[in-house]
GUKOL-507015 format. One line per 3 residues: number of its first residue (from 1); for each residue x, y, z of C-alpha. Coordinates in steps of 0.02 Angstrom, whole numbers, m for minus. Layout:
<sites>
NUM) X Y Z | ...
</sites>
This chain:
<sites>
1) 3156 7179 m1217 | 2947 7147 m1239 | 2841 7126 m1384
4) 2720 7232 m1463 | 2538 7175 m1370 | 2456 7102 m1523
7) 2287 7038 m1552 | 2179 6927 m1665 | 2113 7078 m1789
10) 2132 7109 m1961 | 2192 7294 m1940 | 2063 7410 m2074
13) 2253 7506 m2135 | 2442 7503 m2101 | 2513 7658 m2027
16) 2652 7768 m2124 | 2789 7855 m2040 | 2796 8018 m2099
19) 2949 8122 m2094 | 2899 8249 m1976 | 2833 8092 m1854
22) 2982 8082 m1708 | 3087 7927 m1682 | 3039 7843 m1519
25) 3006 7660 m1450 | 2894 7580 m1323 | 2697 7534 m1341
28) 2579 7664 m1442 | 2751 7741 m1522 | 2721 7796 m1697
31) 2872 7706 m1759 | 2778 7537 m1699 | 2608 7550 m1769
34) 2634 7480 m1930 | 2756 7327 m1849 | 2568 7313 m1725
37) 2459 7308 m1860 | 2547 7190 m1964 | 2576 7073 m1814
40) 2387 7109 m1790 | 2334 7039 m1945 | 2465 6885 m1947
43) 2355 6835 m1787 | 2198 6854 m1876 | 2241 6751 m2033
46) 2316 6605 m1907 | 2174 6615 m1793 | 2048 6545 m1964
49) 2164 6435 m2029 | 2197 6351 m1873 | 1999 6339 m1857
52) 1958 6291 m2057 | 2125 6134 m2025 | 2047 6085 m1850
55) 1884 6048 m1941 | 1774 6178 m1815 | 1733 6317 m1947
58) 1664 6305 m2122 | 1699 6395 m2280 | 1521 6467 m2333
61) 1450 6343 m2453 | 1564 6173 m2394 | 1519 6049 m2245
64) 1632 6017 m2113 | 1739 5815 m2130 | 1697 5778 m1966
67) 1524 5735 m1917 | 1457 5847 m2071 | 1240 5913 m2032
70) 1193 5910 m2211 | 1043 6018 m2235 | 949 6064 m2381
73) 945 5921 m2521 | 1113 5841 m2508 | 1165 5721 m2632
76) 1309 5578 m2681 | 1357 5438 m2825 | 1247 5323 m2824
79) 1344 5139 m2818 | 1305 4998 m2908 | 1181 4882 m2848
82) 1277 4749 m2748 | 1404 4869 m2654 | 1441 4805 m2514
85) 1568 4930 m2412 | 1562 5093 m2300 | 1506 5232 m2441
88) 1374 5306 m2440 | 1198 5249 m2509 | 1071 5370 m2570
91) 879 5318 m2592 | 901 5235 m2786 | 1026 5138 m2719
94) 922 5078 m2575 | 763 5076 m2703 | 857 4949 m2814
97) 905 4850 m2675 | 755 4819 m2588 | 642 4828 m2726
100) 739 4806 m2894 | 714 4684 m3046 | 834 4616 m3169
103) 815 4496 m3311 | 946 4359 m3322 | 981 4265 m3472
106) 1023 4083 m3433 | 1013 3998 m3581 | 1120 3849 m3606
109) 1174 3719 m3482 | 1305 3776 m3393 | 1319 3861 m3225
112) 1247 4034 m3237 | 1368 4163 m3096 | 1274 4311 m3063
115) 1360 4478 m3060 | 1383 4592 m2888 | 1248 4696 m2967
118) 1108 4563 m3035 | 1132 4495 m2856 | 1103 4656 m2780
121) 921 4683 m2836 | 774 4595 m2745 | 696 4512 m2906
124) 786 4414 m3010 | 682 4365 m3197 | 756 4220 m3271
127) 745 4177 m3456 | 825 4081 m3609 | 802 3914 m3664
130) 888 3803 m3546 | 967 3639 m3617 | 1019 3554 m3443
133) 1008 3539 m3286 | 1102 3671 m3211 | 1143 3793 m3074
136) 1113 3978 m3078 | 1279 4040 m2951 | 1247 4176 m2813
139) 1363 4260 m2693 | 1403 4187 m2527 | 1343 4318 m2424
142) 1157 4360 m2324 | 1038 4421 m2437 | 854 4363 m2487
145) 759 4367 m2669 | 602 4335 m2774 | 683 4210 m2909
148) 533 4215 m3068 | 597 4060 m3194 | 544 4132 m3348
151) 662 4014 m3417 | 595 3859 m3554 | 666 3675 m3558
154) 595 3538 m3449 | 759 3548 m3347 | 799 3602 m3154
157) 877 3756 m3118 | 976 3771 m2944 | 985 3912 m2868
160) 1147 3902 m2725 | 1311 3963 m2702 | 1469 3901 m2747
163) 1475 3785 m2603 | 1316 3736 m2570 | 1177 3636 m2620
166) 1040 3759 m2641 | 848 3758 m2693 | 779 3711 m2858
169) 659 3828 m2953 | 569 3720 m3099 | 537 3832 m3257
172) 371 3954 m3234 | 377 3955 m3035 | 418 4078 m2911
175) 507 4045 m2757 | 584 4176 m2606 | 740 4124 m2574
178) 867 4180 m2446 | 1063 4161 m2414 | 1138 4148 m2247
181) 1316 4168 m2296 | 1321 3978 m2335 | 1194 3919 m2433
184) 1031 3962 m2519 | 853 3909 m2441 | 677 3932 m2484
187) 592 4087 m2370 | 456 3962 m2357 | 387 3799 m2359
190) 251 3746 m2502 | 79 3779 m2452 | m3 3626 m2338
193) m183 3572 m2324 | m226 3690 m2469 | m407 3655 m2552
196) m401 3682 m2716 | m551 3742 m2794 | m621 3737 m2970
199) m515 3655 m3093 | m349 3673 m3040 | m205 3655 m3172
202) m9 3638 m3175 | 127 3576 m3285 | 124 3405 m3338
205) 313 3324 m3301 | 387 3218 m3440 | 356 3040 m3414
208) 464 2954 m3299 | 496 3132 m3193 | 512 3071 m3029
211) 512 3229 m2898 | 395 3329 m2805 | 318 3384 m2934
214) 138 3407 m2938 | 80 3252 m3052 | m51 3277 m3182
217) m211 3174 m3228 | m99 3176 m3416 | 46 3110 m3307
220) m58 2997 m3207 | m127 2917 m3366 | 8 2908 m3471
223) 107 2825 m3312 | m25 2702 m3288 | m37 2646 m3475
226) 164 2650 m3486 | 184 2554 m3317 | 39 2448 m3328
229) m38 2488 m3179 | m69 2309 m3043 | 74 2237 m3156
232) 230 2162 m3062 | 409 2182 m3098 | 551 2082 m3099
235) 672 2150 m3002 | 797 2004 m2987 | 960 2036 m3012
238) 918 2247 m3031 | 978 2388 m2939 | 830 2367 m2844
241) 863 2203 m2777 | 1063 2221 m2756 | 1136 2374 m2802
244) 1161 2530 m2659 | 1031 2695 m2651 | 1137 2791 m2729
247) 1107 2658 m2875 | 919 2717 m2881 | 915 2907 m2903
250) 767 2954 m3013 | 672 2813 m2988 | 536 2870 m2887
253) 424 2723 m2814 | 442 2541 m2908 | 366 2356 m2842
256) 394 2206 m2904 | 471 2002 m2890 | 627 2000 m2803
259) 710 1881 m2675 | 748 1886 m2487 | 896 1746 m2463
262) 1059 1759 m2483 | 1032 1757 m2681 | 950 1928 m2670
265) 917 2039 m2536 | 1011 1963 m2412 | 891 1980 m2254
268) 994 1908 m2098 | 816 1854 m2017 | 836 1708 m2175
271) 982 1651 m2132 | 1088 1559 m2273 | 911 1524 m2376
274) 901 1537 m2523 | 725 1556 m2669 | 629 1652 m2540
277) 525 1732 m2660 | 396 1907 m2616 | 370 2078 m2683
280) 489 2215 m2655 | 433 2407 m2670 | 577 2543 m2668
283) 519 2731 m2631 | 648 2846 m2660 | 584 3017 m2602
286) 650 3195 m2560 | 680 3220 m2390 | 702 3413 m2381
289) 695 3571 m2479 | 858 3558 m2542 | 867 3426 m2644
292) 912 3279 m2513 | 853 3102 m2553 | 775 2963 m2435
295) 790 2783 m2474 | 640 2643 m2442 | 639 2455 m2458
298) 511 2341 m2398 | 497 2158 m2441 | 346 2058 m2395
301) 304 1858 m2414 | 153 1776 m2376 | 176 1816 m2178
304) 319 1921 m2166 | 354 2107 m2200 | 545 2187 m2174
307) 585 2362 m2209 | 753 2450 m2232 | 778 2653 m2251
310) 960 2707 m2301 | 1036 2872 m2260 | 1037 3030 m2370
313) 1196 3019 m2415 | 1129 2851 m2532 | 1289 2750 m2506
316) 1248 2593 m2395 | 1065 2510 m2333 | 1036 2526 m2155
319) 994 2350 m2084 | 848 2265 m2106 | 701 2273 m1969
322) 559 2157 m1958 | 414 2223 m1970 | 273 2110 m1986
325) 308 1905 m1921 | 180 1786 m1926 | 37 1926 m1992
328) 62 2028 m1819 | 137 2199 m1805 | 325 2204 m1734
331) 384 2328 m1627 | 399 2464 m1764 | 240 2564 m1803
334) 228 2721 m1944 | 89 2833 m1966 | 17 2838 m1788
337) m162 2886 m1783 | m143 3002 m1625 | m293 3027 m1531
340) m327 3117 m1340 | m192 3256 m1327 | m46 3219 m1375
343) 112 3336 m1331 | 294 3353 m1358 | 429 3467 m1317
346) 411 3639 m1379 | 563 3697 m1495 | 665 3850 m1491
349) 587 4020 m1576 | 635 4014 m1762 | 699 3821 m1753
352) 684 3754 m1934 | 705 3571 m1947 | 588 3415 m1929
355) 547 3424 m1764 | 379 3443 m1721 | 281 3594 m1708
358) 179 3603 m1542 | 39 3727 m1499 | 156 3837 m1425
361) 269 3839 m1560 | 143 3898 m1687 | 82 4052 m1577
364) 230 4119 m1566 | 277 4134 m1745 | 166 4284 m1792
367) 155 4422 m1951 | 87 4595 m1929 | m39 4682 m2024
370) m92 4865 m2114 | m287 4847 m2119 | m351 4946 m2238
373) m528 5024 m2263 | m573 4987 m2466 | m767 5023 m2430
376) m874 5121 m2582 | m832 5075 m2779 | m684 5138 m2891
379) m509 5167 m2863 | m418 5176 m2677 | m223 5239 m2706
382) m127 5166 m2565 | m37 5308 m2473 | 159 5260 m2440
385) 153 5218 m2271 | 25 5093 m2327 | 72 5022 m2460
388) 267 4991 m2350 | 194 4851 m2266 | 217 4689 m2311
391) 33 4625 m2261 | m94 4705 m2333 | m281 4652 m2276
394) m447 4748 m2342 | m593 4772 m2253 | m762 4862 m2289
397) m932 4855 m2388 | m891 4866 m2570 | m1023 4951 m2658
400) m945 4886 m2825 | m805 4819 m2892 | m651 4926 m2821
403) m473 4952 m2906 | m323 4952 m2762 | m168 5064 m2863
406) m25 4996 m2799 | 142 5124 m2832 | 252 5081 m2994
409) 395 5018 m2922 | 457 4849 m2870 | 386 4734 m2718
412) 297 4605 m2658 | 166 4624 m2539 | 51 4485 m2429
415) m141 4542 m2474 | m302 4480 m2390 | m502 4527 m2451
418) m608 4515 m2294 | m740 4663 m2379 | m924 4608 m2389
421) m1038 4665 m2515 | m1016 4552 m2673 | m898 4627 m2758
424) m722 4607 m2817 | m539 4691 m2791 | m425 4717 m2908
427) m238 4754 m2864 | m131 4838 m2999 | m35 4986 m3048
430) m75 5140 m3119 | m43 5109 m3289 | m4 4924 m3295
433) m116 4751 m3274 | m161 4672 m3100 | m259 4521 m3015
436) m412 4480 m2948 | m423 4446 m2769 | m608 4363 m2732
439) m685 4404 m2592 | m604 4305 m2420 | m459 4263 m2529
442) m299 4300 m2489 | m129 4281 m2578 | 40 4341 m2626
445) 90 4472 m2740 | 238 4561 m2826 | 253 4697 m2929
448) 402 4723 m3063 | 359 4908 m3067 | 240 4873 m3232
451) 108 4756 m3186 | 48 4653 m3027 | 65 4478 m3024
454) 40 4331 m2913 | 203 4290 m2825 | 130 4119 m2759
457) 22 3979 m2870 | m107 3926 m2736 | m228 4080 m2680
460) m377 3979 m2610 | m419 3974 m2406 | m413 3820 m2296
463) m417 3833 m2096 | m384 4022 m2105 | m433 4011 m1929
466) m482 3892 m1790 | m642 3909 m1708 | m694 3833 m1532
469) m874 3754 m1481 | m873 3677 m1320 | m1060 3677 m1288
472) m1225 3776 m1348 | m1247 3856 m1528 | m1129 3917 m1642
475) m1185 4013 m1789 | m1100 3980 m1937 | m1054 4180 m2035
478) m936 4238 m2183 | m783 4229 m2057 | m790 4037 m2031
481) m762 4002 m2227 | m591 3920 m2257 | m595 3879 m2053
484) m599 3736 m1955 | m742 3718 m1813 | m669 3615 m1697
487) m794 3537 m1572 | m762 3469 m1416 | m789 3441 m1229
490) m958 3331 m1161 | m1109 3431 m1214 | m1202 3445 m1379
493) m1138 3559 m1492 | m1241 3635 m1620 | m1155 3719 m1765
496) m1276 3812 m1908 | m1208 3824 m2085 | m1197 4016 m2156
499) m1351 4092 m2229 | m1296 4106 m2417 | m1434 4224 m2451
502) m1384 4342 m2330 | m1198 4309 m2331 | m1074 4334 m2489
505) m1017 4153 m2465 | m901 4099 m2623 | m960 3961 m2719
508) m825 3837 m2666 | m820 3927 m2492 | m795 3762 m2380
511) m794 3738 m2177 | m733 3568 m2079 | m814 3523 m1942
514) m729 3413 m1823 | m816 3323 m1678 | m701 3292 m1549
517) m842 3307 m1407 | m915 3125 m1342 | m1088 3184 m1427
520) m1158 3198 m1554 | m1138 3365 m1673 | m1312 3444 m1735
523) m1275 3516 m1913 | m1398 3634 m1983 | m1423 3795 m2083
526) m1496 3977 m2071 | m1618 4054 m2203 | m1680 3931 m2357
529) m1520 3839 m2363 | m1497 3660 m2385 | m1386 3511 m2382
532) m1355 3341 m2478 | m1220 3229 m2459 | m1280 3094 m2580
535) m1347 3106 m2763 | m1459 2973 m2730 | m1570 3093 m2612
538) m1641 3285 m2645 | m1563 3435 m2528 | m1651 3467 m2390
541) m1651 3578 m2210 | m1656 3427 m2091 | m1538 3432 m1955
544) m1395 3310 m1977 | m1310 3201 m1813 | m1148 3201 m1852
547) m1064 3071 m1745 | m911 3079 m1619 | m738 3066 m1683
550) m789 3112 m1839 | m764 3255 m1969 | m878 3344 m2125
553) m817 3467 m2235 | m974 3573 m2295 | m942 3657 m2474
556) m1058 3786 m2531 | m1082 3746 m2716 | m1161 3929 m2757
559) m1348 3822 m2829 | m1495 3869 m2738 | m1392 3881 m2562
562) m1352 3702 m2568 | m1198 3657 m2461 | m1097 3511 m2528
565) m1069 3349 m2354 | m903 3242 m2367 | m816 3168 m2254
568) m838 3019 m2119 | m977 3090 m2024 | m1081 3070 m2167
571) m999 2942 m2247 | m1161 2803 m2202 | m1281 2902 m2305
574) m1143 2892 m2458 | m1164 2789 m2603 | m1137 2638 m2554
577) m1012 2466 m2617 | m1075 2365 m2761 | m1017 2188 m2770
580) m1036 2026 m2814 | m937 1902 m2720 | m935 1748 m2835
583) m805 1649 m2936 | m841 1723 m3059 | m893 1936 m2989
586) m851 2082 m2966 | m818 2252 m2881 | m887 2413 m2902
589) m818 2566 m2803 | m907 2742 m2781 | m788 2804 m2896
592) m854 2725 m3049 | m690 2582 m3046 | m729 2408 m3068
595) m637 2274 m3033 | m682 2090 m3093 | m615 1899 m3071
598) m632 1742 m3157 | m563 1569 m3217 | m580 1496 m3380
601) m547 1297 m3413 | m479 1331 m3596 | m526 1197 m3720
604) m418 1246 m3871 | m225 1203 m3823 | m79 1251 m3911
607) m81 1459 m3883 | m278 1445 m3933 | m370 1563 m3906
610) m507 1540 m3770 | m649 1694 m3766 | m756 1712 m3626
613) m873 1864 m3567 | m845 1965 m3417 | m984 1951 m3281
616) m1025 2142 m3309 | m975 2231 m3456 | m852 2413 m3406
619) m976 2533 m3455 | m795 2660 m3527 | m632 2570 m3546
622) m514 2412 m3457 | m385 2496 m3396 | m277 2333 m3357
625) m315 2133 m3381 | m196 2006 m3285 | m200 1811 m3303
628) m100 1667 m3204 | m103 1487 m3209 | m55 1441 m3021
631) m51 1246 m3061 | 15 1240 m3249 | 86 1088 m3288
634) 213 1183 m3402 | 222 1331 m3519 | 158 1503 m3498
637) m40 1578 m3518 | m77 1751 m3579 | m219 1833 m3612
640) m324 2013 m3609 | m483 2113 m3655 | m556 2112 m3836
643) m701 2209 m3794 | m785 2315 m3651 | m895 2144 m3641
646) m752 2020 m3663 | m593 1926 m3660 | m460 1798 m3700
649) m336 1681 m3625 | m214 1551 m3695 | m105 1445 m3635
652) 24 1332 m3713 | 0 1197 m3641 | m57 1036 m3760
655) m188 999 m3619 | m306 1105 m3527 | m295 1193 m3376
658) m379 1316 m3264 | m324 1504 m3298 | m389 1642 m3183
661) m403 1804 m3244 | m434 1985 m3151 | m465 2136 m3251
664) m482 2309 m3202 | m599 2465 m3282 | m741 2592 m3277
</sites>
C-alpha cells in the first residue's frame, strides 16, 4: 500500500466528491483529492511551527531568542543603579553609573552602609552633621568614586569596606577613591611641590589635631601660645618615656626631660645606669594613605644621640640604635643630600608602594589628551566626542574672555589653559555656575549636572615641565612658567627671563632655575624687565652669576615687569644676620625674629622681684621668656617679660645668685 505524495502547501480549497464523481483509488483519483489536500496543508502548518520552535523564523513584529539583530530603537527596564548581573543595561543605566550623583545623609556617629544603588553612581555628596568619628560602609567589590564631604563636625569620616581600613575624607574635601574588591584607596596621591600663590587658605584643625592636616597660621599660633613654644617637658614616668606606641596615638610630635637608664628608657648602650638625664622627642606620624601610623624616639645627652622607630602595628619599640657617640655620626645616616646621578632599580609598571620612582618609572606612566582650539571671545559648546575625554587642554589666542559649556550631566574632567592673549576661561554649564581657569593654569573639575566645580583644592603650576640647557642661550617664553630649567653639563649657560610686556605672564607666574653645570649661570631678561632679590637695592637689568650647585626661583610679581630672586644662588645679596654676640645680646633673623640672652645677679631675695631691660627692645610682641639658675644653691627662679623693653626674675633663694634668662620675639 503507498501514501498519497504530499507536499509542504497550504492547498487554496478542499475538493468535494460529488455523486456523479466515480469511485476509484490510486494517485490523482478524485476520491483522494481532498485526503491530498488536507495532508497538504498538515505539512504546511508543521513546516512553520517547526521553524517559529527552532528559533530560525520570526513572527512579523517579534525578535528571534537566539542571537536577536534589534533594529530600529529597541528598548528594556532600566535596573537600578548598582546591578550587578547578566541583564541587560540601557544608556540611563550606564549614564548613572558612570556619571551619576547622590546625596547621602550621614548624620550621627555611627557607621553609615551605603545601599547597592548609592554605591552604584560615580559621585557620592555627603551631608548631615556628624557627631563622631565614623565610617561611611561601601561594597566589597571594584568600583571607583568622587566622595564630596558636604558633611559638618570636626570629625573623620572613613570611607572602606567592611573589612578594610580605608581612606579618610575630612569634612569639605574631595577625594577619588577606588575599591579593588578588598579595600578602599585614594585614586591619587596629594599634590607635591605645589606653589601656592596669593593667600592661600584652609581649615583651621581644633587645637591639639594631630594629622596631616594642613596647619594654619591660627593653629600655629594658638599651638605655640598653648605649648609654649622652646619650653621643655617632663616626660618622666609618661607614656612617652615608658609606655608602648600604641600608648601615643594622637600625639603628634612632643620633646621634653626624660631618662635613658634603666629608670626610664632603658637604652642597653647604658647598661644598668641609672639618672642619665637628656631630652627625648617622640614623632608619631602617618605612614600611608590609609590611616597607618609610624613611631619615632630619639634621646640625646650632651654627646650622645639614640633613635628607635616601632612598627605600624604600635605594639612594641624596635631596639635602640646609636646614632651619634662622642659628637660623630654612627653608621646610620637619614636625609641623604644626593648629589652626581644617583640610580636605583626601576619598578614594575603601575607598582604603588614606597619604592622609589626612577626616571624610567615616571615616563612610562602617561595621560592622554583632547586639545581643543578656544581661540576668538564668547561661548565654545564642547561637541560629545570632546567633551568624553577625561583631559581637556585649551589652546588659542583669546580675543576676550571665553565661556567653555560643558553638557549638564555628571563628570569630572582634567582641564588645562595654555591660550595666549590675556584673557580668561570660564568652564560651566549651560544654565548653571562654573570656574575660572587663569591662563597656564590647570586643574580638576566635576560637574553634578548643575554647576562646575573644582574637584581638587590646589590649581596653581609648579614644574609643569622640565626644560634642558646644556650650553648657549635659552630664552625664557610663556611655556617655561611653572617649569623647572635645569642646567647642566661644562659650558656657560645663559637663560633670559620672559618678556612680561610681550608675554601674558601671571603675576605669581614663577620658574626655578637649577645650575647643575660646573659654571656659572648668566640670568637675565628680554624687553624692560627687571630683577631684585633684596629690598635693600632698586630692580634693575644687570645680568646676574648665579653660581654652580645652586638654585633661584624667579617670580614675576605683575609691578613694572619686576621678577621676584629667592633661593641660594642669590642668597649673598639677601638681607643679611644681625647680631650681637655679647653676654648680654642678641639675634636678629631676616624674618623679623629676635632672639636675646642675659644674666641678672638679683639683689632682692626671697621671690623678689629683680627688673632688668632687654639689650634691644622687640619692636611687636615676646613670644616666649625662659630663665634657669644652673648653680642655685637651693630653691627655684622664675621670671618673664613685663614689657616689649623689659623683664623680671626671682628666685627664692635668701641669698643671691646668678639667673640667666633667654627670651624670644619680633
Amino acid at each position: 500500500m503507498a501514501n498519497q505524495p504530499e507536499v509542504v502547501s497550504y492547498d487554496s480549497g478542499v475538493y468535494q466528491i460529488e455523486v456523479t464523481d466515480p469511485v476509484d483509488g490510486g494517485v490523482g483519483a478524485k476520491t483522494n483529492a481532498p485526503l491530498l489536500a488536507l495532508a497538504n496543508r498538515t505539512a504546511w502548518l508543521k513546516k512553520h511551527v517547526d521553524d517559529i520552535e527552532s528559533g530560525t523564523f520570526a513572527l512579523p513584529g517579534y525578535a528571534l531568542l537566539l542571537s536577536p539583530n534589534f533594529t530600529g530603537i529597541p528598548t528594556a527596564p532600566t535596573q537600578a543603579a548598582g546591578d550587578n548581573t547578566t541583564k541587560l543595561a540601557t544608556d540611563a543605566f550606564v549614564q548613572t553609573a558612570v556619571n551619576g550623583s547622590v546625596s547621602v545623609s550621614i548624620a550621627g556617629g555611627t557607621t553609615t552602609t551605603l545601599t547597592a544603588a548609592q554605591a552604584g553612581v560615580s559621585t557620592v555628596v555627603l551631608t548631615g552633621a556628624v557627631t563622631a568619628n565614623k565610617a561611611v560602609v561601601v561594597p566589597a567589590s571594584p568600583n571607583r568614586w568622587l566622595i564630596v564631604n558636604n558633611s559638618t563636625g570636626a570629625f573623620v569620616v572613613t570611607i572602606k569596606t567592611a573589612a578594610g581600613t580605608g581612606v579618610r575624607v575630612t569634612a569639605g574635601n574631595r577625594s577619588l577613591v577606588y575599591c579593588d574588591g578588598t579595600n578602599v584607596y585614594l585614586q591619587q596621591d596629594d599634590f607635591f611641590d605645589t606653589d601656592l600663590l596669593g593667600t592661600p587658605i584652609a581649615p583651621t584643625a581644633a587645637p591639639g589635631t594631630s594629622t596631616n592636616q594642613v596647619a594654619t597660621t591660627s593653629f600655629a599660633t594658638d599651638a605655640a601660645v598653648a605649648g609654649g613654644v622652646g619650653r621643655n617637658r617632663d616626660l618622666r614616668d609618661t607614656p612617652f618615656e615608658k609606655g608602648v606606641p600604641s600608648d601615643l596615638w594622637g600625639t603628634g610630635t612632643v620633646f621634653g626631660f626624660a631618662r635613658g637608664g634603666t629608670d626610664g628608657l632603658s637604652i642597653p648602650m647604658f647598661g644598668s645606669t641609672t639618672g642619665i638625664y637628656g631630652t627625648l622627642r617622640v614623632n608619631v606620624h602617618y605612614v600611608d594613605n590609609t590611616g597607618r601610623l609610624g613611631y619615632c624616639r630619639t634621646f640625646e645627652t650632651s654627646s650622645r644621640v639614640f633613635i628607635q622607630f616601632a612598627a605600624t602595628a604600635g605594639t612594641s619599640w624596635l631596639p635602640w640604635a646609636e646614632f651619634i657617640h662622642s659628637g660623630n655620626l654612627s653608621e646610620y645616616f637619614f636625609s641623604p643630600a644626593l648629589t652626581g646621578n644617583p640610580t636605583a632599580p626601576t619598578p614594575a609598571a603601575g607598582d604603588n608602594d614606597d619604592s622609589i620612582a626612577t626616571s624610567g618609572f615616571v615616563q612610562t606612566a602617561v595621560n592622554g589628551v583632547v586639545t581643543v582650539n578656544a581661540a576668538g571671545s564668547g561661548s565654545l559648546t564642547l561637541t560629545a566626542a570632546q567633551y568624553g575625554n577625561a583631559i581637556l587642554r585649551f589652546t588659542g589666542v583669546l580675543t576676550g574672555n571665553k565661556t567653555i559649556v560643558l553638557p549638564a550631566t555628571s563628570g569630572r574632567w582634567q582641564v588645562v589653559n595654555l591660550t595666549t592673549g590675556n584673557f580668561n576661561l570660564t568652564l560651566k554649564t549651560l544654565a548653571g555656575t562654573g570656574v575660572l581657569l587663569p591662563q597656564v593654569r590647570y586643574g580638576q573639575i566635576w560637574s553634578d549636572g548643575n554647576n562646575v566645580n573644582w574637584s581638587d583644592t590646589v590649581r596653581g603650576v609648579q614644574y609643569t615641565n622640565v626644560f634642558q640647557a646644556g650650553a648657549g642661550t635659552l630664552a625664557g617664553t610663556l611655556e617655561h612658567i611653572g617649569g623647572l630649567i635645569q642646567c647642566s653639563g661644562t659650558s656657560v649657560v645663559t637663560f633670559t627671563l620672559p618678556d612680561s610686556a610681550a608675554t601674558p605672564v601671571p603675576p605669581g607666574g614663577t620658574i626655578r632655575i637649577l645650575n647643575w653645570s660646573t659654571q656659572p649661570l648668566v640670568l637675565g631678561v628680554q624687553g624692560s624687565d627687571k630683577m631684585n632679590e633684596t629690598a635693600d637695592t632698586l630692580s634693575n637689568n644687570t645680568n646676574r652669576s648665579i653660581p654652580p650647585d645652586t638654585y633661584v626661583d624667579a617670580t614675576y610679581i605683575g609691578s613694572s615687569g619686576i621678577w621676584l630672586l629667592t633661593g641660594t644662588g642669590v642668597s649673598s645679596k639677601t638681607r643679611q644676620f644681625a647680631a650681637s654676640l655679647t653676654p648680654a645680646g642678641y639675634r636678629k633673623l631676616p624674618s623679623g625674629d629676635i632672639e636675646q640672652w642675659g644674666t641678672v645677679l638679683t639683689t632682692v631675695f626671697n621671690n623678689g622681684s629683680n627688673p632688668f631691660s632687654f639689650p634691644i627692645p622687640f619692636p611687636a610682641e615676646v613670644l616666649n621668656f625662659e630663665c634657669s639658675a644652673p648653680f642655685a644653691p637651693s630653691g627655684y627662679v622664675g621670671g618673664g617679660s613685663t614689657s616689649l623693653s623689659a623683664g623680671r626674675v626671682s628666685s627664692s633663694s635668701a641669698s643671691a645668685q646668678s639667673i640667666a634668662w633667654r627670651a624670644i620675639g619680633r
